[in-house]
Steps between C-alpha positions, in 0.01 A plus 500: 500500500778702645737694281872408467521855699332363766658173556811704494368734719411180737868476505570253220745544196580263269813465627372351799241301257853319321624481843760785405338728757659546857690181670213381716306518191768251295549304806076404496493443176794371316796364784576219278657749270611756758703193614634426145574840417757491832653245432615621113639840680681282695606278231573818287707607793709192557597512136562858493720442777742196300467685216696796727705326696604165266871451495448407106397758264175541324426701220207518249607643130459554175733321282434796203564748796601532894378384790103515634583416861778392688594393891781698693738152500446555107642886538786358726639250316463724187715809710217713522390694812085382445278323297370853346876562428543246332200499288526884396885437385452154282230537259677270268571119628681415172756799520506593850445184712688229321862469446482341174250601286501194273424290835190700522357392186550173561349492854201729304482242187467202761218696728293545162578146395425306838351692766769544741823406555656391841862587765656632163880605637572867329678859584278755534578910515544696817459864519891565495467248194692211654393177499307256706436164494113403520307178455192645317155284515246663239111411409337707255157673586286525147221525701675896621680546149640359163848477681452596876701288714532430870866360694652404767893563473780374797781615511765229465840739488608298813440195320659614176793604714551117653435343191770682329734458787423159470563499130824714590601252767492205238681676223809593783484108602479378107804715470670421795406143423657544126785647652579221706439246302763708245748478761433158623520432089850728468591250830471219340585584149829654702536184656477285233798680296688474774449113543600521144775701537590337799492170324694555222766609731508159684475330146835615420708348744250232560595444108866514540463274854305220257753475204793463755336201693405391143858483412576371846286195424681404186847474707605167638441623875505267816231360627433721789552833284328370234112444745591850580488651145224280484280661794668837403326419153159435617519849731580679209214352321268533751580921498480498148086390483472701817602806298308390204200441670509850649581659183211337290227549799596852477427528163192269497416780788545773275315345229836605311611139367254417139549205297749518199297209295681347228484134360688234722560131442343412838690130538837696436424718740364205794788320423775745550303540836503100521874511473568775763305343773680132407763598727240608819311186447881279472612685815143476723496084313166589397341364168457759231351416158359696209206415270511760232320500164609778200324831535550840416337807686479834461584655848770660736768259507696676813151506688400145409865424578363602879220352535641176444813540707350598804243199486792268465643668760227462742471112385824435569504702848222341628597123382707284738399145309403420173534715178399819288285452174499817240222406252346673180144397453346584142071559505351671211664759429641557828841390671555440860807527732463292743776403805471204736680415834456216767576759762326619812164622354258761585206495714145597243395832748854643451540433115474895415631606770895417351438714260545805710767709534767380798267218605674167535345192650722303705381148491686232722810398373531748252828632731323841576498862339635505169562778264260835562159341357541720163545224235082375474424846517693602249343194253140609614596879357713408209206239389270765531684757278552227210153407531534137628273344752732303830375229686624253748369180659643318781421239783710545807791254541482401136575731279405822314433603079479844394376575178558798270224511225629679178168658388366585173591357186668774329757438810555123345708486132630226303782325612857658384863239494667533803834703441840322549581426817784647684878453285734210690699796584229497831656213639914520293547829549546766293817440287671820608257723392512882503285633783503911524300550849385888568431583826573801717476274835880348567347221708230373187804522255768338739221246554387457127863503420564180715192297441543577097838404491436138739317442176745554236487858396743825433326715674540924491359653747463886503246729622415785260471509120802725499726200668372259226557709236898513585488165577377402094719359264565233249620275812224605758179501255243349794297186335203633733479814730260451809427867664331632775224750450552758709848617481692834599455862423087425388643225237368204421632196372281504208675813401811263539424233284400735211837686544735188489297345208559811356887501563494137342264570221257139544229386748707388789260237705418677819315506802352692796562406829293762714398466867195729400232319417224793410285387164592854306847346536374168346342637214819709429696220434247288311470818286910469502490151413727468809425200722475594888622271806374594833759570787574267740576318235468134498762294320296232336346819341821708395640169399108462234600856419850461397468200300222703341678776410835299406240262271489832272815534438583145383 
């Protein structure tokens, strides 16, 4: 048997035996593994070389301490001039890496509790301690350490940057947008007191043109003159809801008009209506009838007032043959308005569409444009404030109902007596009553003057407090003072009646007579306990008012 120093004096070590010896040796014995061994350097190589050159950093760390291992991306997105720069100078992730040291906890809390966390957005510290924005993927190693971890980290600044530009981009339109809509808002709002304005202007001599023709129509005029008062009349009239529409779709616009409920004997109310639209349906030789029953509601009298005027008014507009019908229908505890016309009906795909503002349909026959499309409109919004529900059938060429629904039952009370009608002083005249008329327009009291006295007053007319005041005594004490509003100097004609009353130590019976038509200004003088009359003012209505007042004297 040889030795061991003779086989490796036959040139044999045990190197070569393992096929560790020289190449040609490992190539004999063992190229399978020669071959695998190769291909790991160059595996090792390839990773080496991401590792190196990756455009994302790498790190491995401690989460107790600093950083094992790190890439040069990881050095240059941290400020640092090399990997072994950076890993000499931060030996302390917690105080020295992250911005915020709470966020560190948390991202080391959820690494203990799941594993790894993944792309969570954070600032991390540079070397001159300024921020960067990083998207930091983390899996913890147990398998190396309690709490080693290894990252990848991108940084997003670029992204952060755009996103907050973004971000910046839709605050300035937000604001820009807020701004204009302010404007647009200040525009309109700007608009609408000057349509207000603006209207109440034209009210004034509109009022004093109205009471003149008025007065004109009680003289014996010739036949010729008198058609022209008449068409004058209907001008006039047709300005005055012009105005009024504008005025109250302004306000429905501004959401500024709310309802001043109070209870109303409903039947008074339709047939006051019933007897101001006698004379449209006498002069147009329509039919006009009235089925009312007793009710009493608690709602906005002026608004319901409205409603029901315009949809007369668009009966009677649109009817050339046949009649008008305004009904009350009880059911349950509900009422229902309801108005009726033979006129020229309304095709079914176009029944909502006349509820929209300025929209008219112009059926055949119907003569063409008429008005500014504001009085449905108008009902639809005034319904909707009081809570009531509008509907409206119709066939075309026979005839239309719409139908205002009072709802809820705590809208519906028991039936109250009807007050006395109007005094026979309506239709005798006013047996030479005293009439004090305070206006600071010349035209309203020249006109007020006239029409006042065609009915059998002694009238005063004066247009300050001051001027009534001198005017008093025993053989000038005024039966009933109607006053404008809004008179000279900031006065009002509230401040008018109190002062004459005053003077003459008793409730003189007054009124307002006020071309603004704003609801703090009705609630002032239902607070005053000072009925209010609307300019233009009609006549059939100052001559209701008058005999009102004058009834509370006798």
């Amino acid at each position: 048997m040889k030795k061991p120093s003779d086989q490796q004096d036959a040139g044999y070590g045990i190197g070569d035996l393992l096929g560790l010896g020289s190449q040609s040796v490992r190539k004999n014995y063992y190229p399978a593994l020669q071959e695998r061994i190769d291909e790991l350097e160059q595996e090792r190589n390839r990773y080496k070389w991401l590792f190196e050159n990756a455009l994302h950093g790498i790190f491995q760390a401690n989460l107790r301490g600093g950083f094992l291992a790190c890439n040069p991306a990881m050095a240059r997105i941290c400020g640092y001039d090399s990997p072994e720069h950076l890993t000499q100078k931060v030996i302390r992730l917690r105080e020295q890496l992250f911005c915020r040291s709470a966020e560190f906890d948390a991202i080391r809390q959820e690494l203990l509790d799941q594993g790894s966390l993944s792309a969570r957005e954070t600032c991390l510290q540079r070397a001159d301690h300024s921020p960067v924005h990083v998207a930091i993927t983390l899996l913890r190693r147990p398998d190396l350490g309690p709490e080693v971890v290894e990252a990848f980290v991108a940084d997003i600044t670029e992204r952060v940057q755009a996103r907050q530009k973004l971000e910046q981009m839709n605050l300035d339109l937000e604001r820009r947008v807020e701004e204009r809509t302010e404007a647009l808002q200040n525009a309109i709002l700007s608009k609408d007191k000057y349509l207000a304005a603006a209207s109440h202007d034209l009210l004034q001599p509109l009022n004093a043109a109205r009471l003149m023709i008025s007065a004109l129509q009680d003289s014996q005029l010739p036949a010729q003159e008198s058609r022209m008062v008449h068409q004058v009349h209907r001008a006039l009239e047709g300005a005055e809801e012009l105005l009024a529409d504008l005025l109250d779709i302004s306000k429905l616009d501004q959401q500024a008009m709310l309802p001043d409920l109070a209870p109303v004997n409903l039947e008074e109310l339709l047939r006051g209506l019933g007897e101001e639209f006698e004379a449209v349906a006498a002069n147009a030789g329509l039919q006009f009838r009235l089925r009312l029953c007793p009710a009493t509601v608690r709602t906005d009298p002026r608004m319901l007032t409205r409603i029901v005027r315009n949809l007369l008014s668009n009966a009677f507009r649109y009817t050339r043959t046949g009649g008008v019908v305004l009904a009350v229908r009880k059911k349950g505890g509900q009422l229902r308005i309801e108005v009726w016309d033979t006129g020229v009906g309304i095709e079914q795909s176009k029944l909502r569409e006349i509820f929209t503002e300025f929209h008219q349909l112009l059926p055949q026959g119907t003569g063409g444009r008429q008005g500014v499309g504001l009085g449905l409109a108008i009902v639809e919004r005034m319904c909707r404030i009081l809570g009531y529900q509008v509907d409206v059938a119709s066939r075309p060429d026979r005839g239309s109902r719409f139908m205002v629904t009072l709802a809820g039952e705590e809208a519906v009370m028991a039936p109250v007596a009807s007050t006395p009608g109007p005094l026979a002083a309506v239709s005798e005249g006013f047996g030479n009553a005293r009439v004090l008329v305070i206006d600071n327009e010349p035209a309203v009291l020249e006109s007020m003057g006239l029409l006042l006295e065609r009915w059998g007053c002694q009238v005063m007319t004066v247009a300050s407090e001051a001027e009534a005041l001198v005017m008093l005594d025993d053989d000038h004490e005024p039966d009933v003072i109607l006053a404008d509003f809004h008179l000279n100097d900031g006065l009002t004609g509230c401040e008018a009646i109190n002062g004459i009353r005053r003077r003459l130590g008793h409730e003189v019976p007054a009124a307002i007579v006020t071309a603004d038509r704003s609801d703090g200004t009705r609630r002032l003088m239902r607070s005053r306990q000072l009925p209010i009359l609307n300019k233009p003012v009609k006549p059939n209505r100052l001559r209701a008012l008058l005999s009102s007042l004058l009834g509370a004297v006798s």
